[in-house]
C-alpha positions in Angstrom: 169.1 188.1 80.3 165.3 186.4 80.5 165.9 184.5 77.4 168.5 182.2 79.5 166.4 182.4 82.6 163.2 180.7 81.4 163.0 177.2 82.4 162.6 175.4 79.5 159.1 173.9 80.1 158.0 177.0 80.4 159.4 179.1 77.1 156.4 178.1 75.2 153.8 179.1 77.3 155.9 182.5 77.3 156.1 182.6 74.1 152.8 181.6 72.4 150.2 182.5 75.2 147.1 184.0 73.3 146.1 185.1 75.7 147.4 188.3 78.1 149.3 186.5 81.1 148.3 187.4 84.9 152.7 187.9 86.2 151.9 187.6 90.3 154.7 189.6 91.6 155.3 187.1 94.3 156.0 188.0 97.8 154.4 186.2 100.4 152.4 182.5 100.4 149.3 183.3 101.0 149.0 186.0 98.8 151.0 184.8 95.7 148.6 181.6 96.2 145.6 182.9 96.8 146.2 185.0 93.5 146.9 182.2 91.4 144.4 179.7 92.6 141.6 182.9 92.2 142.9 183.3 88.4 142.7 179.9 87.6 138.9 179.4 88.9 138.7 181.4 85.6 141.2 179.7 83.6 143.4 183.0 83.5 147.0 182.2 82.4 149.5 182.5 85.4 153.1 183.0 86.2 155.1 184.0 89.0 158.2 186.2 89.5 159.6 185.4 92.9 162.9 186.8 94.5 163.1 183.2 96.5 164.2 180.4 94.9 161.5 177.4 95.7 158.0 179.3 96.8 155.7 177.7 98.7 153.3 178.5 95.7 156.0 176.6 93.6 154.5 172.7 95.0 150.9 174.2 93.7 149.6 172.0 90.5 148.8 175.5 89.0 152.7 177.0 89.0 154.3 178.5 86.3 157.2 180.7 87.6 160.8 181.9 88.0 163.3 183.9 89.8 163.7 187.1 89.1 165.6 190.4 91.0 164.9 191.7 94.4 163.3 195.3 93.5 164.2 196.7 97.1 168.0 195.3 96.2 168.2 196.9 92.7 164.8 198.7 91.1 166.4 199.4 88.1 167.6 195.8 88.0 164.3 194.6 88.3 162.3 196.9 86.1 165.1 195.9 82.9 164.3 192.5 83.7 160.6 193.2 83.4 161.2 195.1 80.5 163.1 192.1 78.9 160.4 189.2 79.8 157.8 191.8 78.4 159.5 192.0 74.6 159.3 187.8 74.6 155.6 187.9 75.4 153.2 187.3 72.2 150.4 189.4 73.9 150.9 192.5 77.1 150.8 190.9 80.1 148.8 192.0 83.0 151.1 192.5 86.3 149.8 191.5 89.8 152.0 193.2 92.7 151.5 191.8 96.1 153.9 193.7 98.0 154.3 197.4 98.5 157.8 197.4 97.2 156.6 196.1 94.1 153.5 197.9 94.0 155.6 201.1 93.8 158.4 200.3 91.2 156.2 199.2 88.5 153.9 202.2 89.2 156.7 204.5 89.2 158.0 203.0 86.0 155.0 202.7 84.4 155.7 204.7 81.4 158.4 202.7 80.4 156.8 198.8 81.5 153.0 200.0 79.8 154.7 198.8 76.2 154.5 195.1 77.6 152.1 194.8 80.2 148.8 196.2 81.4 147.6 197.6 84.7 144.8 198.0 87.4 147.1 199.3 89.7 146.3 203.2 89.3 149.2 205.9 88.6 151.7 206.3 91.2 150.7 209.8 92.6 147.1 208.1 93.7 149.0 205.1 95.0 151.3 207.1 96.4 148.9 208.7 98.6 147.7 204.8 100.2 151.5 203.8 100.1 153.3 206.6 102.3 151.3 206.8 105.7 152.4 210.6 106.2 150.5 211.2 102.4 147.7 209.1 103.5 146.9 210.7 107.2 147.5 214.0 105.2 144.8 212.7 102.8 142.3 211.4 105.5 142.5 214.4 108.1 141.7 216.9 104.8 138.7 214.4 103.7 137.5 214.2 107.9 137.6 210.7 107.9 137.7 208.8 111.1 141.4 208.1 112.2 143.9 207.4 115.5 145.3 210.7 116.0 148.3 210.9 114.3 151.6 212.6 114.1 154.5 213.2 111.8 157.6 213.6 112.8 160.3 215.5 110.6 163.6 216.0 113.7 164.1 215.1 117.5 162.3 218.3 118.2 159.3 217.0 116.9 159.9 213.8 118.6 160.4 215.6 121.6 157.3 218.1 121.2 155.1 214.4 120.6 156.1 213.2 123.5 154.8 215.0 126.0 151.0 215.3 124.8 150.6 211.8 123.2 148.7 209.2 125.7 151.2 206.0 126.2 151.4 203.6 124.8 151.4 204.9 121.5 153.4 203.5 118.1 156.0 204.2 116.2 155.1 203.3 112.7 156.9 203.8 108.9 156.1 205.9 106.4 157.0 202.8 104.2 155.9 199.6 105.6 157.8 197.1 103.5 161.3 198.7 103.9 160.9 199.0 107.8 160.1 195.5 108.0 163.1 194.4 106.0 165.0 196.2 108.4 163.5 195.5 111.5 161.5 191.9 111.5 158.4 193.9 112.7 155.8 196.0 111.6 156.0 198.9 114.5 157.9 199.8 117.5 155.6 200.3 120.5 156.4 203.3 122.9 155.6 203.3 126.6 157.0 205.7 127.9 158.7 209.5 126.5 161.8 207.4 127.1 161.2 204.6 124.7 159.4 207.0 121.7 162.5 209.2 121.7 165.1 206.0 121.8 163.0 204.0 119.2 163.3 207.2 117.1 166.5 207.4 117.0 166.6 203.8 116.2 164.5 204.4 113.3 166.2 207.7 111.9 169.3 206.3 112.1 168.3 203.3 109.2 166.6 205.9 107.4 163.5 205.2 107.9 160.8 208.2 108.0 157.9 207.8 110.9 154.8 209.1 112.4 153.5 208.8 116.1 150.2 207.0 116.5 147.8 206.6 119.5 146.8 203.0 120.1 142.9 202.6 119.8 141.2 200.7 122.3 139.5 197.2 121.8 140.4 193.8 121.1 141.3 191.8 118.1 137.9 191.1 117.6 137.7 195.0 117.0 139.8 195.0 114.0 138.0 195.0 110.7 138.3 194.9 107.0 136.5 196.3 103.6 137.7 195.0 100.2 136.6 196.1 96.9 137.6 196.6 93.2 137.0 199.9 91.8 136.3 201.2 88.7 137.5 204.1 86.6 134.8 205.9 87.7 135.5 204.9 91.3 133.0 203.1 91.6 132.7 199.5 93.6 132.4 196.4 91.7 132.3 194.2 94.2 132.8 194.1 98.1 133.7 191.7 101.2 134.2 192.7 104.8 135.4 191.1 107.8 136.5 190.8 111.3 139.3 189.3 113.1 139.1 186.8 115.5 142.8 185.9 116.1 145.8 187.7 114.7 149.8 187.4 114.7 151.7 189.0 116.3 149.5 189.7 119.2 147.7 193.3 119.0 149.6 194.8 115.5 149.5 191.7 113.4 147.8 190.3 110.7 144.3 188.5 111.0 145.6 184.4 111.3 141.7 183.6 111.5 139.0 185.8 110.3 135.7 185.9 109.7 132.9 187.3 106.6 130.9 189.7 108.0 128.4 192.6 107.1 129.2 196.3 108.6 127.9 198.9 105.9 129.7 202.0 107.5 133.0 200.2 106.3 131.9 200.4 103.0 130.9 204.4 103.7 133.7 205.7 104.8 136.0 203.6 102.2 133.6 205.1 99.2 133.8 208.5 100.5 137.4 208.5 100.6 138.2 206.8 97.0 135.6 209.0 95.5 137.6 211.8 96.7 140.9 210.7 95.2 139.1 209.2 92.6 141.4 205.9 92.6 140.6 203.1 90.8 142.0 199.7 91.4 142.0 197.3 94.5 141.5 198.3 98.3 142.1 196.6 101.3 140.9 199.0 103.9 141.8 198.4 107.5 139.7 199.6 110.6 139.5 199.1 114.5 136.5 200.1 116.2 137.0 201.8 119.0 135.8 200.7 122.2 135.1 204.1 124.0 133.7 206.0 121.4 132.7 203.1 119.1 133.3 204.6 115.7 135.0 203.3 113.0 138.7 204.5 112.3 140.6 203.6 109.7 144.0 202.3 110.1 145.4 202.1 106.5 144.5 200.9 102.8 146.5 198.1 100.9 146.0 199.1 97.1 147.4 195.9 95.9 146.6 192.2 96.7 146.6 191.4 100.3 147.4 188.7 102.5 143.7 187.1 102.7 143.0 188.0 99.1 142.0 184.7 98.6 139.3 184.3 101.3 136.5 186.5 99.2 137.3 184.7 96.3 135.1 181.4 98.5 132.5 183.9 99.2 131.7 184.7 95.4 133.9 187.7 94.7 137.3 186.9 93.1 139.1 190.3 93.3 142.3 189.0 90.6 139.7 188.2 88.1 137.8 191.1 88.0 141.2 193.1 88.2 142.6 191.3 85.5 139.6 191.6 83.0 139.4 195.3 83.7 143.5 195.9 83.0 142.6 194.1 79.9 139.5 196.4 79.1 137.3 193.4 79.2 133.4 193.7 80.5 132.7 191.3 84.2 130.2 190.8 86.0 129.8 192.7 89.0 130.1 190.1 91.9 128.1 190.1 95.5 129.2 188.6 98.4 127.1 184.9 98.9 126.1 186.0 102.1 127.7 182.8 104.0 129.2 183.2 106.9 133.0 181.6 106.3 136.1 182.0 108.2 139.3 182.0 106.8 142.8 180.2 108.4 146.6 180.5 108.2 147.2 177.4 110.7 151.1 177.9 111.5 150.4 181.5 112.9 146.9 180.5 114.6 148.6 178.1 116.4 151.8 180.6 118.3 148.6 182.8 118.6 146.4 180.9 120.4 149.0 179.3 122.3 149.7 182.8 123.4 146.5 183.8 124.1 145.6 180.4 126.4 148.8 181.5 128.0 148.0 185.0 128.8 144.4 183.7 129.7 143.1 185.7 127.2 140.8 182.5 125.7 139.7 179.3 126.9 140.0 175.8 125.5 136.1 175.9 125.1 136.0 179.2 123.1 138.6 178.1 120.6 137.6 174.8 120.0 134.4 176.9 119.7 135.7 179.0 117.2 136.8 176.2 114.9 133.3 175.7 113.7 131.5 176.2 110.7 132.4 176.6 107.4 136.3 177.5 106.5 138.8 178.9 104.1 142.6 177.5 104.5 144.8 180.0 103.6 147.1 177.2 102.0 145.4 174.1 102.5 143.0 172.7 99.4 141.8 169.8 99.1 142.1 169.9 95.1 145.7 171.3 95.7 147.5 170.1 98.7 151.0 170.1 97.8 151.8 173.1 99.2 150.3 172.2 102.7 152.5 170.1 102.9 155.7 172.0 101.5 154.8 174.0 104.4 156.0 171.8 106.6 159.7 172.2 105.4 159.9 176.0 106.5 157.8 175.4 109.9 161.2 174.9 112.1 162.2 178.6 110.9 158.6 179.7 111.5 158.5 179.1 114.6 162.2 180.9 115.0 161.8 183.7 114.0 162.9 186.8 115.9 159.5 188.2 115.2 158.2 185.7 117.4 160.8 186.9 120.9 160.8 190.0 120.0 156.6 190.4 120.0 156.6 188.2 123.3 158.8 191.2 124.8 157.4 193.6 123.9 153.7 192.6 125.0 
């Protein structure tokens, strides 16, 4: 089957790579991009498996790539696929998943896909437990680690039970992330009322999808946080970023559109103390919001995979793909250290429906975000020495700006 999918230019670098090739198990563009363009800062092979045809990541001058099956559409599909690519190889590759869906499947399959590739993605069971939000709270309550308070729901008479002792609004969110949004165009349903948590519910159970009922915690954007690090097999850090948000989209449960570098040591505290207790080893993206009354810490969820903003440390001295690939392959690195520069990072099509939104709601001033423009910055897909797919961009802006994602955030806010 991959013997007559290989574009032609591209059999020979298949075929007769020395070395082990980094396979970004594409997903999104500014995480198959940042990937690649980290890897290739160390001159680390690349190719790309994406379920869409033309990639943005496709226009950059450092793509390699194909098509390949949707995992959520058919796994087994997907992992014989993988399976066939891997017996063409001259060397194991080393896979790089940058979506849950994918993150899952190889782990699940990992005794049958470790003949061809490598991994730094741990075993499933400790994925598992980062992956499925009812595992994880499980995990965190056990451990004590700061948290929303959180609640799983198994029937209606749970839902029911909820309702009357959570404080409104509250959320609605999946067990599985990646398969609600698929689904849904959204992240989360947000509940105001006993009304809406028991309709949205049923909404929910009657795709399938498994939930749990979260309070909201107080604070702004600018109280949303991150930690990133690589660990070791002795769970260890090799190498750590942190940051804050200063815009995000959607408004209130989206992702960071511009962010900033900062230093807050109790992220790195509580993340250790939790990965120590699983003992994972692999990549975290840990994700906090301060809260405003208490102002403590509380972890919202860990990404054990590449994330969205994955390349933004890589400008600040720690490129997370590379030391994940060198320690699949069992090769010694360098532990890196953040440069200490303050740097903010940018996805420009989703800044701009943000901060329209937010000058609308009068929720920031012309001054502060012309303000918040200076200093040094990241692009999430802008580069100066690869531009192309700035500008590719471009040709999926009309749907961008579309999407139901957009109306449907707008009404519910």
């Amino acid at each position: 089957m991959v013997l007559s999918m290989i574009p032609r230019k591209y059999s020979n670098f298949i075929y007769n790579t020395e070395e082990p090739i980094a396979f970004v198990l594409a997903r999104y563009m500014t995480l198959d991009l940042g990937v690649i363009r980290s890897l290739k800062k160390k001159n680390i092979p690349t190719f790309v498996l994406s379920i869409k045809k033309n990639p943005t990541c496709s226009y950059s001058k450092y793509y390699k790539g194909m098509i390949c099956p949707n995992p959520k559409d058919d796994e087994k599909k997907y992992v014989d696929f993988l399976l066939d690519l891997g017996e063409k190889l001259k060397n194991k590759g080393v896979l790089f998943p940058v979506g849950d869906i994918e993150l899952s499947v190889i782990t699940k399959n990992k005794n049958k896909l470790e003949k061809y590739y490598h991994y730094f993605s741990d075993d499933y069971e400790k994925v598992e437990k980062f992956l499925n939000k009812r595992f994880f709270f499980e995990t965190i309550e056990k451990y004590d680690i700061p948290r929303p308070k959180t609640y799983p729901i198994n029937d209606k008479s749970d839902v029911e039970i909820i309702s009357k002792k959570i404080d409104y609004p509250c959320i609605i969110k999946p067990i599985y992330s990646d398969y609600f949004r698929h689904d849904f165009k959204m992240k989360l349903f947000i509940a105001k009322s006993e009304k809406e948590l028991i309709k949205n519910y049923k909404i929910t159970a009657a795709k399938g999808h498994e939930v749990v009922v979260q309070e909201i915690i107080p604070g702004s954007v600018r109280n949303h946080y991150g930690f990133d690090a690589f660990y070791d097999k002795k769970s260890q850090p090799t190498g750590c970023f942190m940051y804050r948000s200063i815009r995000e989209w959607p408004h209130s449960f989206g992702n960071g559109c511009m962010i900033e570098s900062v230093i807050e040591p109790e992220l790195e505290e509580i993340t250790n103390k939790l990965v120590k207790k699983i003992g994972y080893h692999g990549i975290v993206d840990a994700e906090f919001k301060k809260d405003s009354k208490d102002y403590k810490f509380k972890i919202i969820e860990i990404n054990s995979r590449c994330w969205m903003q994955n390349g933004f440390p890589t400008c600040c001295g720690i490129n997370f793909p590379y030391m994940a690939y060198m320690d699949a392959i069992g090769k010694k690195f360098e532990k890196q250290i953040f440069n200490g520069k303050h740097v903010k990072w940018l996805y420009m099509p989703e800044d701009i429906v943000s901060s329209i939104k937010y000058l609308k709601n009068k929720q920031l001033t012309i001054k502060d975000l012309l303000k918040s423009f200076k200093g040094k910055k990241e692009y999430a897909i802008f580069s100066w020495d690869d531009p192309l797919p700035f500008f590719a961009l471009f040709n999926d802006l009309p749907l961008f700006y579309r999407r139901k994602q957009f109306y449907k955030e707008s009404n519910n806010m």
